[in-house]
N, C-alpha and C positions, 0 to 999 in steps of 0.2 A: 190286169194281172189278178191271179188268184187270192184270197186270202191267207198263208198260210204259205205260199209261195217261196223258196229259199231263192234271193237275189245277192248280186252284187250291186253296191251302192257307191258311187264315186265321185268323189268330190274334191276341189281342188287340193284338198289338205294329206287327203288317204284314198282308200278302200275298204269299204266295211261291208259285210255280210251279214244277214240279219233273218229273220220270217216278215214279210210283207205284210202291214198290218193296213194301210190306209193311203190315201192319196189324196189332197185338196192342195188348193194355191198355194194354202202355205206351205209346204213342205210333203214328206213323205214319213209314215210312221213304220220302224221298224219292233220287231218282236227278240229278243233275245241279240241282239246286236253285238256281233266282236267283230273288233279293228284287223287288219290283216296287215302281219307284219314279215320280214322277211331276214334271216339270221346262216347262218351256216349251215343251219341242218336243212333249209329252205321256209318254203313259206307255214305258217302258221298263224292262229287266232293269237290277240291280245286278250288278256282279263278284262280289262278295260277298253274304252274308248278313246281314251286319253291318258296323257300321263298319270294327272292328277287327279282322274274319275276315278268315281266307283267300280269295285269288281262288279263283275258281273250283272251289267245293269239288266233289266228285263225289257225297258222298253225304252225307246228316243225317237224324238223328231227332228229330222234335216230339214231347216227351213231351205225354200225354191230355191233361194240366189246362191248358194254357194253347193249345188249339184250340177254335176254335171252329165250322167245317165244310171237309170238306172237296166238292170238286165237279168234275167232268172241266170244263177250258176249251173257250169259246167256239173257234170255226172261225178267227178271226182273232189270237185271242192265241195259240194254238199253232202257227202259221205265226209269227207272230213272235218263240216263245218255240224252234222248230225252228231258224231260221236265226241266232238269239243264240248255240244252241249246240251247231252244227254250223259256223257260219262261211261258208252258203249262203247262199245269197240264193235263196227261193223264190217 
């Protein structure tokens, strides 16, 4: 995978969206990382990653053992996941 690369990240806990930043045993590094969450209006970003994280982190690493694939996003969730965090409207 590319650097730079918008993926879906999934792991036993969630789903997270991010910019592809790195890959080794230990985990995978993500670039601007939001949680994907899912409410009545349907799916969207979290500010955070967790309940109790920081907004809007810039960067995280999923260590190996609790992923379970990752995969570059659909055409529509990276227009949606571009203008979450960019502040665009594309």
């Amino acid at each position: 995978m590319k650097k730079g690369t918008v993926v879906s990240l999934v792991t036993l806990t969630g789903e997270f969206v991010g910019k592809f930043e790195d890959h080794t045993s230990a985990g995978v590094k993500l670039k601007d990382p939001r949680w994907v969450i899912h409410g009545e209006q349907g799916m969207g970003f979290a500010h955070g990653l967790c309940s109790t994280g920081k907004n809007d982190p810039t960067n995280v690493e999923f260590f190996s053992g609790g992923i379970v694939f990752v995969t570059e996003c659909n055409e529509d969730v990276e227009k949606a996941y571009r203008s979450a965090t960019s502040g665009l409207i594309l």
